[in-house]
N, C-alpha and C positions, 0 to 999 in steps of 0.2 A: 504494500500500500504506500503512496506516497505521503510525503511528511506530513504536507497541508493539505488536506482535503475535507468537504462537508460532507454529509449525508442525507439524502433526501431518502423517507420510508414512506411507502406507498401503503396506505391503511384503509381507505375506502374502500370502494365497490358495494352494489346492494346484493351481491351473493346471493343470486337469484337461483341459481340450482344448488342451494344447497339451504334452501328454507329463509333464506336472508339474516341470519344470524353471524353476528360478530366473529368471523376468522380468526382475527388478532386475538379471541381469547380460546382460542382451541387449543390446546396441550400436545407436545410429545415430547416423549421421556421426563414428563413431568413440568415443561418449561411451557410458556406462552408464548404462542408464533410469534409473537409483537417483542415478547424478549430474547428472542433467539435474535430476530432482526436488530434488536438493539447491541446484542452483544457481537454481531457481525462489524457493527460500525464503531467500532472501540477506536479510539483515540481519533474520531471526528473532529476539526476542530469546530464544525456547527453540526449540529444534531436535529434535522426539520421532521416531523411526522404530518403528513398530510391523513385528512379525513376520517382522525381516530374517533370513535362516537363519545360522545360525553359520558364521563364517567371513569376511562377508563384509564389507569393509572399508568403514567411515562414517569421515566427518570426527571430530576433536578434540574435545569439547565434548558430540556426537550424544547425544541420551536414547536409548536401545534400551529396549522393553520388550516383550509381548506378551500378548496377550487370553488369559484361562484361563477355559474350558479352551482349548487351540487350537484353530483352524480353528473360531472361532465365529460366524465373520461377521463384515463390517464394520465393524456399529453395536457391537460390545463390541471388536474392536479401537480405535475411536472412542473411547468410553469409556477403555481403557484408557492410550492418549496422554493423554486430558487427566489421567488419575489420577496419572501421572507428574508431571506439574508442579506444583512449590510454586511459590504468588504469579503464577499463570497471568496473562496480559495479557490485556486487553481483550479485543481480537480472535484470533479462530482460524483458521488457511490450513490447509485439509486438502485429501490432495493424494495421488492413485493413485502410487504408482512404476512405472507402465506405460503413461505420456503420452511418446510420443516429442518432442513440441514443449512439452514444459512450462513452460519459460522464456518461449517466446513467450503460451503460454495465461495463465501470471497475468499477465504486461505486460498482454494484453488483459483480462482479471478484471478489474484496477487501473484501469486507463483507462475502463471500462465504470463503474465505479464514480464515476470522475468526473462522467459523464453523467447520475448516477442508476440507469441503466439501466430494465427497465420492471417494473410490480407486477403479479403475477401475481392475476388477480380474484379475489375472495373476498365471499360475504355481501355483492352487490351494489356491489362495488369497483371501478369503470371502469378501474380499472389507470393512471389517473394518477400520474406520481412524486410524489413530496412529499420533496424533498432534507432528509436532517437530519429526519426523520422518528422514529428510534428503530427501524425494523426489526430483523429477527431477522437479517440477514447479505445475502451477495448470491452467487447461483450462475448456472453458467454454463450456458446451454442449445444447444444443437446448432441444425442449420438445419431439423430437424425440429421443434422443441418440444420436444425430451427433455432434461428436467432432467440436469446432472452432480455427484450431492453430492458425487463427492472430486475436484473441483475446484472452490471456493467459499472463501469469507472471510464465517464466522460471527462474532456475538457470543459471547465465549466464556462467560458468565453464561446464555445463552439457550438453549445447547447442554447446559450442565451441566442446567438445570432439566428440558429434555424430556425427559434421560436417566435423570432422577433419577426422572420420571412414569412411563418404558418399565421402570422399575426394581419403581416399585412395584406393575404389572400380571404379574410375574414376572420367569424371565432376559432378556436381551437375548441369550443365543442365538441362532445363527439369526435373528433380524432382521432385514429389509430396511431400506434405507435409507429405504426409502421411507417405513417406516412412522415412523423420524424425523422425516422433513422435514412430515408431514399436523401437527405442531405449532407448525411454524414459521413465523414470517412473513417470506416472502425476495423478495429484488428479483431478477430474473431478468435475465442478461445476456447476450444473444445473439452466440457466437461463431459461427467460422466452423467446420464439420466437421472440418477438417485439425487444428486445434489442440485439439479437444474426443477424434478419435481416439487408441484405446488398444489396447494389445494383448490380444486373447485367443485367439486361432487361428492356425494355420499360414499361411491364406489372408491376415492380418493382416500377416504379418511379410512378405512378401511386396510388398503392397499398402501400406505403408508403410517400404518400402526398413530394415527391421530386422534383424540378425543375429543369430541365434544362437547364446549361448557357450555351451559347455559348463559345468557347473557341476553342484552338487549337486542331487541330482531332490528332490521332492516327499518327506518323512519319512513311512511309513505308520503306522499304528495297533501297539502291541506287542499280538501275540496273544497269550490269555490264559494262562497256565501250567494244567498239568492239574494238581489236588490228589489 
């Protein structure tokens, strides 16, 4: 990990297949996703949690904020972590709060970073590393080839600039991330499945030895009043 970097935790979603209950408080091995994520981001020098529900208890120090309007997607929860921070650092760790192995997944982020890791082609790019290059950041790919953007160590200048481009083509609503990352140039770093899996289904929680808690459901829309 580099010296100076923030961390933005990705904690909303209304986790709609999976009954809309609070992810961030589901357990494994005894820990809560939301604190696995936090202990993945040790020695952050800013600490942002996007979209955690009220209530639910962050470290000393934690930024809370959240994307408006809500439930706007990713890329303007994104957005709004970094809006958060005065005097952002270099580098950016953005980061699901529903990795059960989170801690082990940036150790390997980090470590893959050491190796370079590999460059995704582009405009006849043999995908050679070139260490110390100036790339846009470096994210972690599955053993399929599936890109993971909230697990990744962006530059955080690089981030702000593409947002500020999705900015000037209208909202960032609804956005995919995807359509983030088609401006970025990232080093791809091949983890293994186990540490790139997240929660979003029953069969998940399951198949990933995950628990449960009870906690506040998903917040619905206030119907409108009749005038």
């Amino acid at each position: 990990m580099p010296s100076a970097f923030d961390a933005v935790l990705l904690a909303g979603g209304r986790a709609s297949r999976i009954g809309g209950d609070d992810k961030t408080t589901f357990t494994s091995r005894g820990e809560r996703l939301v604190d696995l994520a936090v202990a993945a981001a040790d020695g952050a020098a800013s600490l942002i949690v996007v979209g955690a529900r009220d209530g639910s208890p962050l470290p000393e120090g934690a930024i809370t904020t959240r994307e408006d309007p809500p439930w706007a997607g990713p890329v303007a929860a994104l957005a709004a972590g970094l809006d958060a921070v005065d005097g952002p650092s270099p580098e950016t760790l953005v980061l699901a709060c529903d990795l059960p192995r989170a801690p082990e997944a940036v150790r390997a982020l980090r470590g893959a970073r050491g190796g370079a890791g590999r460059r995704a082609p582009n405009d006849g790019d043999e995908g050679t590393p070139e260490p110390g290059s100036g790339r846009d950041g470096l994210i972690a790919v599955d053993a399929g080839g599936r890109r993971q953007p909230l697990l990744a160590l962006y530059r955080t200048d690089a981030l702000r600039e593409r947002l500020d481009a999705l900015r000037a083509d209208g909202a960032l609503d609804g956005l995919s991330m995807r359509r983030l990352l088609d401006g970025l140039d990232l080093v791809e770093a091949p983890l293994p499945d186990e540490l790139c899996a997240d929660v979003d289904t029953p069969a998940d929680l399951e198949r990933l030895g995950v628990v449960r808690q009870a906690g506040p459901p998903s917040p619905q829309p206030t119907p409108p009043t009749a005038g």
